[in-house]
C-alpha positions as CSV (number, residue, x, y, z in Angstrom):
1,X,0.0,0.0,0.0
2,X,1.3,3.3,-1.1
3,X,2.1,5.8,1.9
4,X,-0.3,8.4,2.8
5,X,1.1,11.6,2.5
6,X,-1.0,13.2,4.8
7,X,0.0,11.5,7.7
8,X,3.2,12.0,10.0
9,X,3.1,16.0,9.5
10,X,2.0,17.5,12.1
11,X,4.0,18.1,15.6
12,X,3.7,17.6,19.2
13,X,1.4,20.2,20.5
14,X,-0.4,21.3,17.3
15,X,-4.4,21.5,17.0
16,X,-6.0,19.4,15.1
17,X,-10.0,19.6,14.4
18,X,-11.7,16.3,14.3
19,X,-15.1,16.6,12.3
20,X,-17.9,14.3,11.7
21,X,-20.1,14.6,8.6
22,X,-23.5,12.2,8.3
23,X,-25.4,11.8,5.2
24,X,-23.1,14.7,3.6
25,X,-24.3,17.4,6.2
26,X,-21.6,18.4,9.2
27,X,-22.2,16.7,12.7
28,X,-19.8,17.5,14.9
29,X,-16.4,19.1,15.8
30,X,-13.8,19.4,18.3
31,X,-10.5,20.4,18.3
32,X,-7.6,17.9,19.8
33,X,-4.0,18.5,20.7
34,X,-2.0,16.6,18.5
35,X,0.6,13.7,20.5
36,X,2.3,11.6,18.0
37,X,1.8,12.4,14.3
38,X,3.7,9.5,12.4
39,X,3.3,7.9,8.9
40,X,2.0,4.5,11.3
41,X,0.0,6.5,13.8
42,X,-1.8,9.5,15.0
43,X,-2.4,9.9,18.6
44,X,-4.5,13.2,19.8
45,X,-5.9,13.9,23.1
46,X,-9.5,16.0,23.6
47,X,-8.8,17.9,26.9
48,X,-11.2,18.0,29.4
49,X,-13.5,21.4,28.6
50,X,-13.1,21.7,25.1
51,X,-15.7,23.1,23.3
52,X,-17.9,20.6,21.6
53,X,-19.0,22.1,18.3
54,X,-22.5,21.2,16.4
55,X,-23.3,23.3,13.0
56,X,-27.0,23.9,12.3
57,X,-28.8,20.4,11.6
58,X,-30.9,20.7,7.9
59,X,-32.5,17.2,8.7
60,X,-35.7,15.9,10.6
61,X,-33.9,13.2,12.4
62,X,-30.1,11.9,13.3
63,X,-29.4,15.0,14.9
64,X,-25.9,14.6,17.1
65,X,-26.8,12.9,20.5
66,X,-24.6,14.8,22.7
67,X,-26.3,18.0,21.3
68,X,-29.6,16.3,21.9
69,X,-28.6,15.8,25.7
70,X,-27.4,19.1,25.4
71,X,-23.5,18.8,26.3
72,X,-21.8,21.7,25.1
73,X,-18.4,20.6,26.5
74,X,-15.6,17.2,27.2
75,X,-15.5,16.8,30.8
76,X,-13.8,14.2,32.8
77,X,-10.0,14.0,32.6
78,X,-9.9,14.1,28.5
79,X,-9.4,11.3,26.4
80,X,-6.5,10.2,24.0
81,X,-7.3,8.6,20.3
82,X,-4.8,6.3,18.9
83,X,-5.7,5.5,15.2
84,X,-3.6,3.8,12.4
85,X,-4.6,4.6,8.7
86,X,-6.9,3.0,7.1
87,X,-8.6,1.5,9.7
88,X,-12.3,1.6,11.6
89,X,-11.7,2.1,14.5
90,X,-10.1,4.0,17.0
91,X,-8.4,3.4,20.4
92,X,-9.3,5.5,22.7
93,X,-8.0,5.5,26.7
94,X,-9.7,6.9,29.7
95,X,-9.0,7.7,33.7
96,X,-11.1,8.2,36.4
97,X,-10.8,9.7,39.8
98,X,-9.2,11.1,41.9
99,X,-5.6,11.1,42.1
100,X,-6.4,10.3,38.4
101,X,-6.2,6.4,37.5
102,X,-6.5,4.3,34.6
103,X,-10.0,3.0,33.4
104,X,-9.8,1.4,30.8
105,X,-9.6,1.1,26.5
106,X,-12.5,1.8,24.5
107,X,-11.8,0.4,20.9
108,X,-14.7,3.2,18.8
109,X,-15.8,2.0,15.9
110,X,-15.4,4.5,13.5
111,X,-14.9,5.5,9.5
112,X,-10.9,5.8,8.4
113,X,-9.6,8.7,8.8
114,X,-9.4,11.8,5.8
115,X,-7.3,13.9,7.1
116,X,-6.1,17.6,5.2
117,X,-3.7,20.6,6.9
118,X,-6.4,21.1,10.1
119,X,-7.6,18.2,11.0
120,X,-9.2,14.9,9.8
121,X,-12.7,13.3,9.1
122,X,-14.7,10.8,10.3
123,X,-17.6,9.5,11.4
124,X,-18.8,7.5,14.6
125,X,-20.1,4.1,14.2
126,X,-21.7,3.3,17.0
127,X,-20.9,-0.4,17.8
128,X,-17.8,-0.4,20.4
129,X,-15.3,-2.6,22.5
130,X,-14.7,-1.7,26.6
131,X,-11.5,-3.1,27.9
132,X,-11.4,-2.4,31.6
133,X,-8.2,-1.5,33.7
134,X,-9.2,-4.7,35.4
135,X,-9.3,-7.0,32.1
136,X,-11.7,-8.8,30.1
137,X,-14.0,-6.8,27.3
138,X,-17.2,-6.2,26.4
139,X,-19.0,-5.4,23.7
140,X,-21.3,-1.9,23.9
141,X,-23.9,-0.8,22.3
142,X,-24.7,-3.7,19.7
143,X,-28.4,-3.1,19.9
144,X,-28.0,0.8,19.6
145,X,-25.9,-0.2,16.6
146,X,-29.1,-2.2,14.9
147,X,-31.5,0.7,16.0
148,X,-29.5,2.9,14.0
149,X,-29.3,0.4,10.6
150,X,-33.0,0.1,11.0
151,X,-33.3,3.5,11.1
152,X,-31.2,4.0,8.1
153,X,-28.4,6.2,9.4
154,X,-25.7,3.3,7.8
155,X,-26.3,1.7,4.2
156,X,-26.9,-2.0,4.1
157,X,-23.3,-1.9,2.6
158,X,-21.9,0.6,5.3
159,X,-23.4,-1.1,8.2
160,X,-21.9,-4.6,7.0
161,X,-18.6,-3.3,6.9
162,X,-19.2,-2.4,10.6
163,X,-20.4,-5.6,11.6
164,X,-16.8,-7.2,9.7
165,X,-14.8,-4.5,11.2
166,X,-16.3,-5.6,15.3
167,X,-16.2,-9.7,13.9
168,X,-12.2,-8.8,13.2
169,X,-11.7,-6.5,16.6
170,X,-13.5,-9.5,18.4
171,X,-11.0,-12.1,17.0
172,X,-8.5,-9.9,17.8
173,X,-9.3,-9.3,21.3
174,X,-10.1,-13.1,21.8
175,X,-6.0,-13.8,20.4
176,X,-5.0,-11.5,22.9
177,X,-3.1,-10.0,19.6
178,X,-3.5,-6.0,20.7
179,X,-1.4,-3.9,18.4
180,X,-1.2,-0.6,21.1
181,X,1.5,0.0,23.4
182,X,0.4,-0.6,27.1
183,X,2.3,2.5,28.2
184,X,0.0,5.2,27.2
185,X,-2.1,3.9,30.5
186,X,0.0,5.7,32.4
187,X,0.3,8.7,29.8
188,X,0.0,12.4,31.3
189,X,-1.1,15.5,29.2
190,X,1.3,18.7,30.2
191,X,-0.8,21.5,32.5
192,X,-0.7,23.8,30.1
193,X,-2.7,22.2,27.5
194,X,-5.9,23.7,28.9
195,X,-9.3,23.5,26.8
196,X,-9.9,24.3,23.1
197,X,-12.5,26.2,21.4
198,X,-13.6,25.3,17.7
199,X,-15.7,27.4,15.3
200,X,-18.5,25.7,13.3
């Protein structure tokens, strides 16, 4: 496969904007402090308070469920995506607490990424992977998942693609053949990388 020229150009500390777009329209936005930018891997982390962005809606339905439920902001202690090109899905670690502590991996199901000079595209697909602190996993939201082909958000095409994509993650997981390093567990942001706004 020919290298993606995109990737492995942007530097430790810069902003990137990740955007979701469904059915063609804009979904949602935030903007992320890029980690590690490498031709193999991005890694970006959504700090706790950063704006979540939502353009106007021009549809009678699928409107973004955090605007829905009406949160307007990340909180928690932030999140860090690690995602390889070409693939659907990202992983994402959380903490908890307080002192902060690890929780856990969550392996989002998600389109590759597009990415250009400010940020990259994708879109959320609903089906997920937990992997506690503790171990084991557990699949999430697999009936959400259906709801949402039967409701025609995903194409009969799209939403089989999904279904491979958690069948391969699942076999994966079951291997105990995880591609991540362990060490981002125990991964801290630096204090000055407060919130970030992002325009819609």
């Amino acid at each position: 496969m020919a290298r993606d020229e995109t990737w492995g150009v942007w530097r430790y500390g810069d902003v990137a904007i990740r955007r979701e777009a469904l059915k063609g329209h804009p979904w949602t936005a935030f903007a992320t402090y890029v980690v590690v930018d490498t031709p193999e891997l991005l890694v970006t982390y959504l700090a706790p308070g950063s704006t979540l962005g939502f353009p106007a809606w021009p549809l009678e339905r699928w409107q973004h469920p955090w605007q829905v439920a009406g949160h307007e902001a990340w909180s928690g202690h932030g999140k860090l995506m690690m995602q390889r090109p070409g693939e659907a899905y990202s992983v994402d670690v959380f903490w908890r607490g307080e002192p902060r502590e690890f929780a856990g991996w969550y392996l989002n199901l998600q389109e590759p990424l597009v990415r250009d000079a400010t940020g990259y595209d994708t879109l959320d697909h609903e089906l997920d992977f937990w992997l506690p602190a503790a171990g084991g996993w557990e699949v999430k939201d697999a009936e959400l998942f259906e709801e949402r082909v039967a409701e025609e958000r995903y194409t009969p095409a799209q939403a089989e693609g999904i279904r491979r994509t958690g069948r391969e993650i699942e076999a994966m997981l079951v291997a105990g053949d995880t591609w991540w390093d362990r060490g981002w567990a125990e991964w801290s942001p630096p204090p000055e990388w407060g919130p970030l706004p992002v325009t819609v």
